[in-house]
Backbone bond lengths (Angstrom), bond angles and torsions (degrees), N, CA, C in turn:
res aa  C-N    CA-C-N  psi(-1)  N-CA   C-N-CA  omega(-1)  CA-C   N-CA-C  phi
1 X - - - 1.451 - - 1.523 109.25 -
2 X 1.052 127.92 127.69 1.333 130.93 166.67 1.621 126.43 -54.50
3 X 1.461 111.54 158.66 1.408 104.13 166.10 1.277 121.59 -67.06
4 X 1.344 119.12 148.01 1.233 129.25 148.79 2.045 117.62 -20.38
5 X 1.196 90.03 -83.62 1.566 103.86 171.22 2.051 111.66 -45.06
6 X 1.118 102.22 -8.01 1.691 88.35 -177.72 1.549 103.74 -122.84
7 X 1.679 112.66 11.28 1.678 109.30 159.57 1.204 111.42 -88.98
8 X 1.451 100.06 158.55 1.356 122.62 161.18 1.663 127.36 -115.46
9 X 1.497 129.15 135.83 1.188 123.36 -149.73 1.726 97.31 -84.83
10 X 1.338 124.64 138.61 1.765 120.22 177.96 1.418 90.08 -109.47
11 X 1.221 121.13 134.97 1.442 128.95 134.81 1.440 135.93 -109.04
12 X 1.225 121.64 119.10 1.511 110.21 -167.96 1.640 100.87 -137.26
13 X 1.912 84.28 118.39 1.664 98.57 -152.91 1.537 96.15 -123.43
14 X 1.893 126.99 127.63 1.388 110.53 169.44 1.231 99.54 -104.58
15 X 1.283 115.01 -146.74 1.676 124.04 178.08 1.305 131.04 -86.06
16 X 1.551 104.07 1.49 1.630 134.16 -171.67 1.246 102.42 -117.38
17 X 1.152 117.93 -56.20 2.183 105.81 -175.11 1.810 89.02 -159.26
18 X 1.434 96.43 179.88 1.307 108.86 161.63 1.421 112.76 -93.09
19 X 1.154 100.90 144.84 1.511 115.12 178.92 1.678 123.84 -82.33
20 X 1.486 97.12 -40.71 1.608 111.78 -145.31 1.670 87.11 -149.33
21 X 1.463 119.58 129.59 1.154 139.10 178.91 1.594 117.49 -166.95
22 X 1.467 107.04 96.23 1.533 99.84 -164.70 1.395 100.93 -165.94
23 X 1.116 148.14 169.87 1.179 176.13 -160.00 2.047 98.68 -129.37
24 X 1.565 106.94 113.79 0.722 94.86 170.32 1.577 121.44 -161.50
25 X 1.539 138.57 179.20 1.728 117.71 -149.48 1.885 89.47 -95.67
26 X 0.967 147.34 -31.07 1.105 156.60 175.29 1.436 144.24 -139.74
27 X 1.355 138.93 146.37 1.336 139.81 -133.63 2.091 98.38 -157.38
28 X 1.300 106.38 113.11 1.439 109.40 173.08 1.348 117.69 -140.47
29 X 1.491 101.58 128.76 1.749 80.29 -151.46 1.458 88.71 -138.04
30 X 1.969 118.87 163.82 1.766 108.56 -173.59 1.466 92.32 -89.19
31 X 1.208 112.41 127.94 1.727 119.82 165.76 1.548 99.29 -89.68
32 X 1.003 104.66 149.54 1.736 112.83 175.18 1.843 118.49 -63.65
33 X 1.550 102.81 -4.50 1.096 100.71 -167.56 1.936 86.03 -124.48
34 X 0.630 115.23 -13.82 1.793 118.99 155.40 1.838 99.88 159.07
35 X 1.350 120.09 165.10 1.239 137.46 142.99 1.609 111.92 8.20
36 X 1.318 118.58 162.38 2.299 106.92 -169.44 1.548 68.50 -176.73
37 X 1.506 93.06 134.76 1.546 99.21 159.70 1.610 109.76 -134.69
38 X 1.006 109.37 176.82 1.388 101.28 -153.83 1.554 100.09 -142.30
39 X 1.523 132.89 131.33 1.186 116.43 142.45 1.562 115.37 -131.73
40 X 1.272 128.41 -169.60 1.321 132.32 -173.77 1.780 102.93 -61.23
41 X 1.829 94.08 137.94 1.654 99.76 -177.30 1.646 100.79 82.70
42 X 0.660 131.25 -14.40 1.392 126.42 161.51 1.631 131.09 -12.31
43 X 1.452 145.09 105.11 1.507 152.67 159.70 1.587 101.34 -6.45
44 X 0.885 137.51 98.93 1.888 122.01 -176.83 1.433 95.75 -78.88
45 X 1.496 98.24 139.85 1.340 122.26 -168.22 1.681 106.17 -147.53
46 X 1.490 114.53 171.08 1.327 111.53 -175.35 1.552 94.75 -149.26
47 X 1.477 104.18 121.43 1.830 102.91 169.45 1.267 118.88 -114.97
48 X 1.071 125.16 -172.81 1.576 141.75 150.10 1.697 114.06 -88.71
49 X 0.887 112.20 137.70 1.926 111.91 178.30 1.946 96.73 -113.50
50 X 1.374 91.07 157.69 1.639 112.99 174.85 1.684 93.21 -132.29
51 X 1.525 87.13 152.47 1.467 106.52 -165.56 1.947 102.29 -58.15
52 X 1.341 109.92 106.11 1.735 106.95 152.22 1.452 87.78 -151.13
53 X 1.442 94.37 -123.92 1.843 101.66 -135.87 1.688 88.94 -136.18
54 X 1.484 124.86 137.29 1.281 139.07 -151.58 1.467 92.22 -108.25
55 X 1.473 130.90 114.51 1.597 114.46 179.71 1.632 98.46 -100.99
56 X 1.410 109.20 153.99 1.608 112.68 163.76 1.378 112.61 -144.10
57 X 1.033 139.40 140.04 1.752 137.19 138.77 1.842 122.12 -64.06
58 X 1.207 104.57 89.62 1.395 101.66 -171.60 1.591 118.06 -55.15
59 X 1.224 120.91 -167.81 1.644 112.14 -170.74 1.664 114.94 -66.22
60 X 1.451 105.60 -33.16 1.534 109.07 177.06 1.930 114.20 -74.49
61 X 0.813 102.22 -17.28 1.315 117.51 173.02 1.941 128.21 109.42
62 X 1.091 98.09 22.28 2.036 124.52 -174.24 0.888 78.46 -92.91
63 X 1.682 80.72 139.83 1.775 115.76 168.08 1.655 107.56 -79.82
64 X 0.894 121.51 144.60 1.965 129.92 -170.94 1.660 101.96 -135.67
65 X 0.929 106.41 137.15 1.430 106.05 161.37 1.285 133.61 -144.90
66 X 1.734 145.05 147.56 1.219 130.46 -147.71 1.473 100.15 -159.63
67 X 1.980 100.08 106.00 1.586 101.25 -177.82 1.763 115.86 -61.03
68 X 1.360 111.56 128.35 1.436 120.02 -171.96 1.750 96.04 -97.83
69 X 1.265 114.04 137.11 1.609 112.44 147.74 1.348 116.94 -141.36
70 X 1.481 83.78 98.16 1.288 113.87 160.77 1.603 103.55 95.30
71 X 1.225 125.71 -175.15 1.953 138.42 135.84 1.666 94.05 138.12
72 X 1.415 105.17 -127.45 1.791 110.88 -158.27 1.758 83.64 -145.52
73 X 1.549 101.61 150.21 1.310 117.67 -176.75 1.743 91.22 -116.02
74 X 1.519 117.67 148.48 1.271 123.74 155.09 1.764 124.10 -128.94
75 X 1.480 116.53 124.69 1.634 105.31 -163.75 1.351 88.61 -135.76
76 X 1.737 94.64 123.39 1.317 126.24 163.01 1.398 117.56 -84.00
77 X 1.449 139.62 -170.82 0.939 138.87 179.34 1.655 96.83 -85.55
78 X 1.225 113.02 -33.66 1.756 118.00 -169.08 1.172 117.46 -124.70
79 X 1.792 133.71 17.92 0.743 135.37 -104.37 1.520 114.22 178.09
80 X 1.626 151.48 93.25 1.234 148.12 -161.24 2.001 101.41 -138.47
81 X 1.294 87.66 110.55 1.581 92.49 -168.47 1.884 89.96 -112.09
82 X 1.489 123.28 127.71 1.489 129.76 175.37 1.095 109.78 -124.49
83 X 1.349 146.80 87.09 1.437 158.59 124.06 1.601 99.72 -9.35
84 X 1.004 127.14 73.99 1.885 103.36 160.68 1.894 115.72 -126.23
85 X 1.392 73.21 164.66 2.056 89.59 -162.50 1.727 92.64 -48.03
86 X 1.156 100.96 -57.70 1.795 95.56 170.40 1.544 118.23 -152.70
87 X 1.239 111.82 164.13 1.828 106.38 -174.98 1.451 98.11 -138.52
88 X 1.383 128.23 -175.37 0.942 143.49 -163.74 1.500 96.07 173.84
89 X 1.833 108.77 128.37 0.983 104.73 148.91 1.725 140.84 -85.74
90 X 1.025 114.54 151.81 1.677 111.79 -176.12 1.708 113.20 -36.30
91 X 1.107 117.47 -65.92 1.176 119.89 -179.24 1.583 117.90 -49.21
92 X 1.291 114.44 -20.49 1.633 130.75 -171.81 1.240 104.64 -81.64
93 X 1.282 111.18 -45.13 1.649 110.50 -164.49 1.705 121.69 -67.84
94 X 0.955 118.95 110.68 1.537 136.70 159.96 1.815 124.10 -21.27
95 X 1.207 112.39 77.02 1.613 110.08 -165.93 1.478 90.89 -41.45
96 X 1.515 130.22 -52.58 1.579 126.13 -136.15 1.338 100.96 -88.35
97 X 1.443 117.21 -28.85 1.795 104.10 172.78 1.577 104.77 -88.35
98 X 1.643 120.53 -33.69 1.279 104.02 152.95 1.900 137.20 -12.82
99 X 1.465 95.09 -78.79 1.376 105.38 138.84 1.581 150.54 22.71
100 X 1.339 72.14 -87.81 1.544 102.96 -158.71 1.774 97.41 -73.75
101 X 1.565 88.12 -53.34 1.913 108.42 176.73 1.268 116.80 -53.49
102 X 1.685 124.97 -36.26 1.272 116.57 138.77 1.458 145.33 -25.79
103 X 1.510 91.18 -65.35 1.952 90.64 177.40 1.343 98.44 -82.13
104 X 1.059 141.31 -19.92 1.581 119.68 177.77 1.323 113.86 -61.80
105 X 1.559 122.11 -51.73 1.697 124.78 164.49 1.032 100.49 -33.24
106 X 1.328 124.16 -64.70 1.849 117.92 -138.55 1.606 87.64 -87.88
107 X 1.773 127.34 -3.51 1.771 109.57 153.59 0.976 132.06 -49.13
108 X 1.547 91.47 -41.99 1.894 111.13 -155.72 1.738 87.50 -90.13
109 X 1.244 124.83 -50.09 1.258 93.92 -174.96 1.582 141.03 -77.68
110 X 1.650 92.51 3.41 1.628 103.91 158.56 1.666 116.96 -72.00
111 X 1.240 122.83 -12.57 1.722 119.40 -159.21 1.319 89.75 -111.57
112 X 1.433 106.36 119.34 1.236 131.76 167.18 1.374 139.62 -53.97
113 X 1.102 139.72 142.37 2.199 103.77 179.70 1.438 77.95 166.07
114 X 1.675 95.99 164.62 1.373 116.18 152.74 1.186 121.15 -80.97
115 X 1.045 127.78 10.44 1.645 122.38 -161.43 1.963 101.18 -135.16
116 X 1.425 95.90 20.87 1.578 90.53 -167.54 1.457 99.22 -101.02
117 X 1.315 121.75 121.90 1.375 126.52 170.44 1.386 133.38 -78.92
118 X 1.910 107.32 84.78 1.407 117.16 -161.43 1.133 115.09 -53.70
119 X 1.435 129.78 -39.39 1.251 133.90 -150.64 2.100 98.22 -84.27
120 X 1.308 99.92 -27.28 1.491 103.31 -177.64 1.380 122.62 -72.56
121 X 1.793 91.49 -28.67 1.568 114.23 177.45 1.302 130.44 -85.40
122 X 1.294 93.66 -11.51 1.959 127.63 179.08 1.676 96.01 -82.91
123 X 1.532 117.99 -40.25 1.361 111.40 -177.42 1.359 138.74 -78.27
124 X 1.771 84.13 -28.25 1.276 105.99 176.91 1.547 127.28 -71.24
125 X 1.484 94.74 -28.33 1.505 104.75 168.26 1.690 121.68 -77.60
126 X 1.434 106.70 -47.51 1.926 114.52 169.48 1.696 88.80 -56.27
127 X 1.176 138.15 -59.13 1.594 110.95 -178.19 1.665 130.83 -47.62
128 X 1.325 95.23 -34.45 1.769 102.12 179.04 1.023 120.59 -84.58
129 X 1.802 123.31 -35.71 1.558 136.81 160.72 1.645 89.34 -50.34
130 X 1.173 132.82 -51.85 1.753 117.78 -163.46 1.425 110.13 -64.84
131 X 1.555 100.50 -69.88 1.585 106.49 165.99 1.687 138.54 -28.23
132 X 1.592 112.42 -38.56 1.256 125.97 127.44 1.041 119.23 0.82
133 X 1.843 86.34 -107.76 1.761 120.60 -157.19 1.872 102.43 -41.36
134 X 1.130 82.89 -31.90 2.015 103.43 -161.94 1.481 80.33 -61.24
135 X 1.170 126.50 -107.34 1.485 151.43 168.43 1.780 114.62 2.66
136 X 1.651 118.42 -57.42 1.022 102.94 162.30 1.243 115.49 -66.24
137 X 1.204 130.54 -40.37 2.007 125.37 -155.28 1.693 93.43 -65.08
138 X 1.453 136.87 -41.78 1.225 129.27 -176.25 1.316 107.78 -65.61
139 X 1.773 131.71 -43.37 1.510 133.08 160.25 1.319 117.44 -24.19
140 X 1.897 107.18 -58.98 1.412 101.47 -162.74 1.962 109.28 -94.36
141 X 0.989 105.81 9.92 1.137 128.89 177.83 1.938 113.70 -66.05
142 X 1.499 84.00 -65.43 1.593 117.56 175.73 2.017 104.16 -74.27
143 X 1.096 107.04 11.65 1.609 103.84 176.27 1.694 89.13 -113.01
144 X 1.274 106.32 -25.72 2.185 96.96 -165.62 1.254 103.60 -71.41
């Protein structure tokens, strides 16, 4: 377990509840401009996030992870504040509607049209490929 003095606090809050509230040894998160990792004492900085997957080492030292889509990152020296549109933790997420949200993207992005909104359909799918990836890796995780 780490010291006290060498955590950093995560909060990961959407518009519905908090997600993520913990004290913890490390923080890696997708910045829109690539990947940010974070440890205690940290440069404070402020980003934008794109939809992936939030990694941490909690205080005991486990890997955690928490699908992000989308919002604003804030890093204190002691301190990880995540605004996102919505999160989910790994363990939370639903392989079978996971799923499901998969082949529905890859519907819409088979149907052709002027009126089809790629960029929405582009998101919708990097959200379900994440939600996924997230979802199986804890499955095969829980088989070792």
């Amino acid at each position: 377990m780490a010291d006290k003095t060498d955590l950093i606090h995560l909060e990961v809050v959407t518009p519905e509840k908090t997600v993520v509230s913990e004290d913890v040894q490390t923080v890696v998160g997708p910045g829109s401009e690539g990947e940010f990792g974070v440890l205690t004492g940290h440069t404070p900085f402020l980003t934008t996030l794109k939809i992936g997957s939030l990694r941490y080492k909690d205080k005991g030292g486990a890997d955690r992870c928490v699908f992000i889509n989308g919002g604003f990152a804030e890093v204190l020296p002691r301190k990880v504040t995540v605004l996102a549109e919505s999160a989910e933790r790994r363990r939370d997420i639903d392989l079978t509607r996971a799923k499901a949200a998969l082949e529905r993207a890859k519907k819409r992005l088979e149907t052709k049209g002027d009126d089809l909104d790629y960029e929405r359909v582009h998101d919708s799918l990097l959200r379900a490929q994440t939600r996924l990836s997230l979802a199986e890796s804890r499955a095969r995780s829980a088989m070792q």
